[in-house]
N, C-alpha and C positions, 0 to 999 in steps of 0.2 A: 779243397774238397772238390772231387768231380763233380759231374751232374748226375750220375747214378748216386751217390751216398747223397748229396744232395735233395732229389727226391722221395730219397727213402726217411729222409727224417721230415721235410716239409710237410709230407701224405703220413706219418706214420700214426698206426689205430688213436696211441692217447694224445695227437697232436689234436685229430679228430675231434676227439672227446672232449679237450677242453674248447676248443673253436664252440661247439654245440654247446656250450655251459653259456660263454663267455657271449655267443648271439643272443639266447634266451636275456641274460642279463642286461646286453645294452639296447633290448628292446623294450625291457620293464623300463627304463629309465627312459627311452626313446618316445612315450605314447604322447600323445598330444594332447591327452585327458589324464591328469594321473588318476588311479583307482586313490581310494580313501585309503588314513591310513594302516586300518588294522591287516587290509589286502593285503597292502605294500610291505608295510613288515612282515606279514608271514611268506609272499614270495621271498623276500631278501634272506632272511634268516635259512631259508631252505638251500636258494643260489648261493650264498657267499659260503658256507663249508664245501659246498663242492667246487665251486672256483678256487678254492684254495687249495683242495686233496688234487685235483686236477693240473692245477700249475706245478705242484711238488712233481708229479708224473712225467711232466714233458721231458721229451728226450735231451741229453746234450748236446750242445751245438757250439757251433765255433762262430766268428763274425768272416765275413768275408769285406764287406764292407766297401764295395766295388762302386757305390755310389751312397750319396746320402738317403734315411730314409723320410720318405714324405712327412707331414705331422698332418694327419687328418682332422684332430680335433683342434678346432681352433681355442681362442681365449673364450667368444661369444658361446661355443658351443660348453666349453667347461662351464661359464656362470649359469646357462640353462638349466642345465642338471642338476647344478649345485641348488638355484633358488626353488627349481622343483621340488625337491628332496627335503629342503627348507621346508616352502607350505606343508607340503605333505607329513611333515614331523610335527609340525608347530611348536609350541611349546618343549619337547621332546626332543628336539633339535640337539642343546647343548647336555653335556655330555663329560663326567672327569676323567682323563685319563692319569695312568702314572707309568704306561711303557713312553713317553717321550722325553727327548732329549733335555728337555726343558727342566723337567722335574728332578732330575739329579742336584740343580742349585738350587733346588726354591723349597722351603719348608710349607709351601700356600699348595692347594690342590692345582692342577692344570685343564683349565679348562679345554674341551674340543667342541668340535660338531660333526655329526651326521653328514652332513650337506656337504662339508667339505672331503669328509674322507671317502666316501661315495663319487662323488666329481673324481679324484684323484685316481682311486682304483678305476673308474669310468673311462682316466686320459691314454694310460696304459694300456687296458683292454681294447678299449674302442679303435686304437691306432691299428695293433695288430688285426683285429677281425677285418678293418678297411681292406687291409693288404691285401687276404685273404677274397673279402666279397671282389675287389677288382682284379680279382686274378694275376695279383704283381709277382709269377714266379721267379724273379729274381730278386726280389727283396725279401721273399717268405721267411729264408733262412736268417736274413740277418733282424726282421720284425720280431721273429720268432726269438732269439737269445735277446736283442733286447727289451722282450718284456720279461724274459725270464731272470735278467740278471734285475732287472727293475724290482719284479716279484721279491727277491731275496733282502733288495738293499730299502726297498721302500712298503711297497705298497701290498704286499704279505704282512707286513706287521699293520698297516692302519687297517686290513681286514681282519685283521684278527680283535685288534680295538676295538674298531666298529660292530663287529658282531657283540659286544657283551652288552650294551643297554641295547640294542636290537632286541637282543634274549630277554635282556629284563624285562622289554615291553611288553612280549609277546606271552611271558609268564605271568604276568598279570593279568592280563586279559583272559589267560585262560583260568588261573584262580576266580578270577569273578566270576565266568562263565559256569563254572563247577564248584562252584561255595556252596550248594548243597551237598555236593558229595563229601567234604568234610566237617559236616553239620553230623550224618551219619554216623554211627557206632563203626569204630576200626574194624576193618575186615580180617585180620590179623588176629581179633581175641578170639 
């Protein structure tokens, strides 16, 4: 690939787009006070459909792969995130799934957590936007496919997980918040 096609996909509009999704999110994650958690779930619940419509968007790209690419999050910085994401869940934390690999042999529910699959889509993101914030234009392109191929094979599906007891929380909260309104006579008779 030249370096005119090159740039035209590293700069291009929905590359943009998702970079701006993907800073918002790894700086909810980033604060050094987490907000509480009914904050934190309803920013996440908001960020993670559109980190996800936003990754589908990115343009194709090819690897060039001219050098290796850096790994900016380290291990320390994944358990950060993850323990943060932890407290801030509490109890809420764990979580059943049935899209994982696991549960094809087990007749038992499969447990997950929040904390981890948050951290995960966190290592992914995070690496890319690094690239990005230090201006590595020759690595864009190859950061760039591999978080997208990453998106496909991994960490697209643990946000899509992730987001469903997110949702449930967050519909709860808003059921109690508005349990008079369905005290009410239906608006509908």
């Amino acid at each position: 690939m030249d370096r005119k096609d090159n740039h035209a996909i590293i700069y291009d509009k929905q590359v943009i787009e998702f970079m701006a999704v993907a800073v918002e999110f790894c700086s909810l994650l980033e604060k050094d006070v987490a907000p509480k958690r009914e904050e934190w779930v309803d920013k996440m619940v908001k960020l993670l459909p559109l980190l996800y419509l936003k990754a589908w968007l990115l343009p194709e790209t090819v690897p060039t792969f001219n050098e290796e690419l850096p790994a900016f999050v380290k291990e320390e910085d994944y358990h950060r995130v993850a323990h943060t994401v932890e407290n801030v869940m509490g109890d809420e934390n764990v979580y059943l799934d049935v899209f994982v690999e696991e549960m094809r042999y087990s007749d038992t529910p499969v447990t997950s957590f929040v904390s981890e699959a948050i951290a995960d889509i966190y290592q992914d993101v995070r690496n890319l936007v690094s690239v990005y914030q230090f201006e590595l234009t020759a690595q864009m392109n190859d950061a760039l496919y591999v978080c997208k191929v990453h998106f496909f094979t991994y960490w697209g599906q643990k946000l899509v997980n992730v987001l469903r007891p997110l949702h449930a929380l967050k519909s709860r909260e808003w059921t109690l918040a508005n349990e008079a309104l369905f005290n009410e006579k239906e608006p509908w008779d």
